[in-house]
C-alpha positions, 0 to 999 in steps of 0.5 A, a space after each residue: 792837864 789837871 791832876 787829882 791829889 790821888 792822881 799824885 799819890 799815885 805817881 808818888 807810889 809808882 816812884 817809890 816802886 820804881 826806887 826800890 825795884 833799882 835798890 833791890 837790883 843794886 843790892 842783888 848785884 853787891 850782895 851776890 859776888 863772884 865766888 873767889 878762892 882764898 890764898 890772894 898774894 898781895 900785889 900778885 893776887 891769884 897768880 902764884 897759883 899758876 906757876 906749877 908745872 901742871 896745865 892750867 886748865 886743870 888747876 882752874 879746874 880743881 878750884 871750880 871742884 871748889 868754888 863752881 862754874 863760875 869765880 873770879 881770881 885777882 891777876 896783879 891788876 886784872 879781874 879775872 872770871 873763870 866759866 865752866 858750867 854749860 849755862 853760864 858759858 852758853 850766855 858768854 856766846 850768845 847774849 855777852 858774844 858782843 861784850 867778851 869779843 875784845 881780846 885782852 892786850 897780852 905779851 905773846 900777842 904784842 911780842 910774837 903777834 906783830 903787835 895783836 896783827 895776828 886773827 886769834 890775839 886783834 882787838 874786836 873792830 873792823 880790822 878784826 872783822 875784815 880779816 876774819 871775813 878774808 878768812 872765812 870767804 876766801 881761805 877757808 870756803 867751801 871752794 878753797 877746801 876743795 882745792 885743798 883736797 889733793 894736797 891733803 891726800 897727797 900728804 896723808 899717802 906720803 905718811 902712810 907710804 913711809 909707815 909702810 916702808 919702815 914695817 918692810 925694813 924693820 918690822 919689829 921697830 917702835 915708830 914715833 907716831 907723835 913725831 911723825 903726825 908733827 911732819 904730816 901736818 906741818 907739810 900740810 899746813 905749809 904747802 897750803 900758807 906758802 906753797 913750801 913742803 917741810 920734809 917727808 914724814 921722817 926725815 928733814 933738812 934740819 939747815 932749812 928754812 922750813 925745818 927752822 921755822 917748824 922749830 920755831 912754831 913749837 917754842 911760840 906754842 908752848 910760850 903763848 901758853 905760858 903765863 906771863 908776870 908783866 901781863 897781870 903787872 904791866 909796868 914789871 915787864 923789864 923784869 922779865 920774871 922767868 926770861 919769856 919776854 926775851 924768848 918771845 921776842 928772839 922767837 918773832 925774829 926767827 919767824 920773821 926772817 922765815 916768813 919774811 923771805 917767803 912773802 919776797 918770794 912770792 911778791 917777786 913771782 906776782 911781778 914776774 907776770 905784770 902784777 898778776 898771779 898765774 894762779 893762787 896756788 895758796 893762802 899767801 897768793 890769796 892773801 897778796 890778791 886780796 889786800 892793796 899794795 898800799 893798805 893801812 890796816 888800823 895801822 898795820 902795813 899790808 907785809 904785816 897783815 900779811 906775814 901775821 894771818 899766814 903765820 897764825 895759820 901755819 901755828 894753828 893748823 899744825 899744832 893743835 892738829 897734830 896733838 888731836 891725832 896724838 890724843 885720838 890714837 893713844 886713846 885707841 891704843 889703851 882702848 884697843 876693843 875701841 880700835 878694833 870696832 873702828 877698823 870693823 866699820 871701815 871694812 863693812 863700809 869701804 872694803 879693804 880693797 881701796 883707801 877711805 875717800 873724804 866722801 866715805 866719812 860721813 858714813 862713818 858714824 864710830 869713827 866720828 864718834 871717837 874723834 868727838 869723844 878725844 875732841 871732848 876730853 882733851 880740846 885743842 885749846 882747852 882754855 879759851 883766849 883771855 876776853 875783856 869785857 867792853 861794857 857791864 853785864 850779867 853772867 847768870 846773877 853776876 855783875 861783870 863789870 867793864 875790864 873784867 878779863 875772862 877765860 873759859 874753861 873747856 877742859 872742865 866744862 867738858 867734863 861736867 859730871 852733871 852733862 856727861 856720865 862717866 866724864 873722865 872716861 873715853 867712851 865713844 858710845 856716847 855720841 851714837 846714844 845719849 849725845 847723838 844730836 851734839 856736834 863740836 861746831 859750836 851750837 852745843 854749848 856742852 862740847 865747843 872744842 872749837 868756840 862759839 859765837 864770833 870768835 870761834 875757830 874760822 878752820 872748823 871744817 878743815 880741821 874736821 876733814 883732815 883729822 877724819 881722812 888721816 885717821 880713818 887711813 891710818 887705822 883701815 892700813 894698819 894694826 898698830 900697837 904699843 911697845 910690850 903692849 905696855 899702856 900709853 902714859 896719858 900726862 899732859 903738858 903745858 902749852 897752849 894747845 894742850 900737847 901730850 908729854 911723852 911722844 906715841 911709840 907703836 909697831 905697826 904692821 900693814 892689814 891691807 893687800 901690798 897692792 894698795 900700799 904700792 900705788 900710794 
């Protein structure tokens, strides 16, 4: 085909053009970095920054007061973004989901995590997929929670039979209500993973496997919340900069050996019956029905993946459970007109002659609300899992490039001025007016306590049906108060999931007839 001289003008311009549309994105991308604070430390970068003894979602939230919603910090080797604004987050799980699905390779997952085996810390690819589709599809279905429902029950009224007794003996005594929400959920948690139930809500065998391996969990929550010198410097690992590398490996033993000893248990009880379990009484049943004896899972054993998927939920469902009731109740207590309205639509809607069922909650729209409102300002991981960037992409104007590790900062995206009136105050009003249409399951990207997007939280629903049913007993069976009428001390502590530094003391006295206590 011939062309004119004007015809390769024409092309010529349309190169041009086409050159310095690729130049001005070039420049836009070098000319517009990541905001990032001063006060770098050679080598270290920005990592002394998090040495104090404050959570480190607040410290990353008084440098976003400073920097934005979104800025970058050298840790040793590693680029880090932070990502606080609700736009810019909504892009992280939606349009990036793919990109920051990965997990970074860090110390609490390679030293307590059975090598990253574990669901929460496993690279993005099928090993990852199929374990959360085991997850969702069989532990944590609509069926499987239904099956759940009496071990829950059973466990609440358990907890609220010891209150009931402690009032009886000694009606003037402070309770600690902390330590009593830990036994609760660790029974729960426990009898569904292993078919084990750890002590009554008060006392315990502290010679026990199960007491041993409750101990356990509470040092791997606060160590995978800590940060660790050799992740930023790999190759300063034999440091071991404040001893955490030796407590993270002495901790995966101690859970090990627990854990290890049930799996024989309940391998001895499938063979007694020709290979065939009677009936998947819980998640390490489901878990042993579901993987081949002789699966290689991307180099995982089947006892790995086994021990590694029962232990994170054991981890997860006891922990950040029992930090929620924690929080939930001492901002009731230091909001008592908040707790005097909740226990009001509870006796419109369900009387005071029966205990709250699981299907009287959604009728509880207070009650739901208080538990949004605590959700918002305190989430059970208020900062997300460190992500790494499989390839170069946007967030809002910025380049990211392939490596760049982030983090999302829940704690300060939940308290966006810009979102919520009056963010640092507890007001449940909010989600029956204002934000009435949002939900905390992941597709209001200004409140996402459980995540968003592939990673999200696969026990969601579960989570949300205990904490409702045990609240909503707990406040419908009894006035609770604090010692002198003294308020709670709200200082938060570090861990991973956010806990409460002083335990919650109240006296609490029974506002039902004995009838309903009795039959518990």
């Amino acid at each position: 085909m011939d062309f004119s001289f004007s015809s390769y003008i024409q092309l010529i311009a349309f190169l041009i053009l086409l050159s310095g549309v690729a130049f001005i994105r070039k420049l836009k991308t070098t000319t517009v970095p990541v905001p990032e604070p001063e006060g770098a430390w050679p080598l270290i970068g920005h990592l002394h920054l998090l040495t104090a003894k404050e959570p480190a979602c607040k410290i990353l939230g008084a440098i976003a007061d400073k920097c934005g919603p979104i800025f970058s910090l050298r840790f040793g080797i590693n680029k880090i973004v932070v990502v606080s604004g609700q736009e810019l987050v909504k892009q992280c799980f939606t349009t990036n989901d793919v990109v920051f699905a990965n997990r970074a390779s860090i110390a609490a997952g390679k030293h307590m995590g059975y090598n990253n085996a574990i669901l929460a810390l496993a690279p993005y690819g099928q090993y990852w997929r199929d374990l959360r589709k085991l997850a969702t599809l069989q532990l944590f279905s609509n069926h499987r929670l239904e099956l759940l429902k009496p071990i829950i029950l059973s466990e609440i009224n358990i907890f609220l039979k010891d209150l009931y007794l402690d009032y009886n003996n000694n009606n003037t005594n402070a309770i600690n209500i902390s330590k009593m929400f830990e036994m609760l959920t660790f029974n729960i948690s426990l009898r569904m993973v292993v078919g084990k139930r750890f002590c009554s809500s008060k006392y315990s065998d502290e010679n026990s496997e199960a007491w041993r391996y409750k101990k356990a969990i509470e040092e791997a929550l606060y160590l995978s919340g800590t940060f660790v010198l050799s992740d930023a410097i790999p190759w300063l690992e034999w440091v071991d900069y404040g001893g955490y590398i030796s407590a993270m490996k002495m901790n995966s033993k101690e859970l090990d050996t627990v854990i290890e000893a049930w799996l024989d248990e309940h391998i001895s009880k499938k063979e007694k019956v020709n290979g065939e379990s009677e009936s998947e009484s819980d998640f390490m049943d489901v878990l042993l029905s579901n993987i081949d004896e002789e699966a290689v899972m991307s180099g995982h054993s089947r006892p790995t993946v086994i021990k590694a998927t029962s232990m994170i939920l054991i981890l997860t469902g006891a922990g950040s459970t029992a930090v929620t009731l924690t929080w939930i109740l001492s901002l009731l207590l230091n909001n008592p007109k908040v707790l005097k309205a909740a226990q009001e639509e509870i006796d419109k809607q369900v009387g005071t002659s029966k205990w709250v069922e699981e299907s009287d909650i959604q009728n509880l729209k207070y009650l739901q609300a208080i538990v949004k409102e605590t959700l918002r300002l305190y989430p059970p991981g208020p900062l997300t899992g460190i992500r790494e960037a499989t390839e170069d992409c946007y967030i809002g104007k910025y380049h990211i490039s392939k490596g760049t590790r982030l983090f999302v900062n829940l704690w300060q995206l939940h308290r966006d001025p810009q979102v919520w009136e009056d963010p640092g105050e507890f007001w449940p009003e909010r989600f029956l007016t204002t934000h009435a249409h949002v939900d905390v399951k992941g597709q209001n990207f200004e409140l996402i306590p459980f995540i968003s997007g592939r990673r999200s939280c696969p026990a969601i629903n579960f989570g949300l049906q205990l904490v409702h049913i045990a609240l909503a007993r707990l406040i419908q069976g009894f006035d609770l108060a604090t010692v002198d009428g003294l308020a709670v001390d709200m200082k938060e502590g570090v861990g991973v999931d956010l806990p409460k530094v002083d335990p919650v003391e109240v006296i609490v006295k029974p506002r039902l007839g004995f009838e309903l206590y009795n039959c518990l």
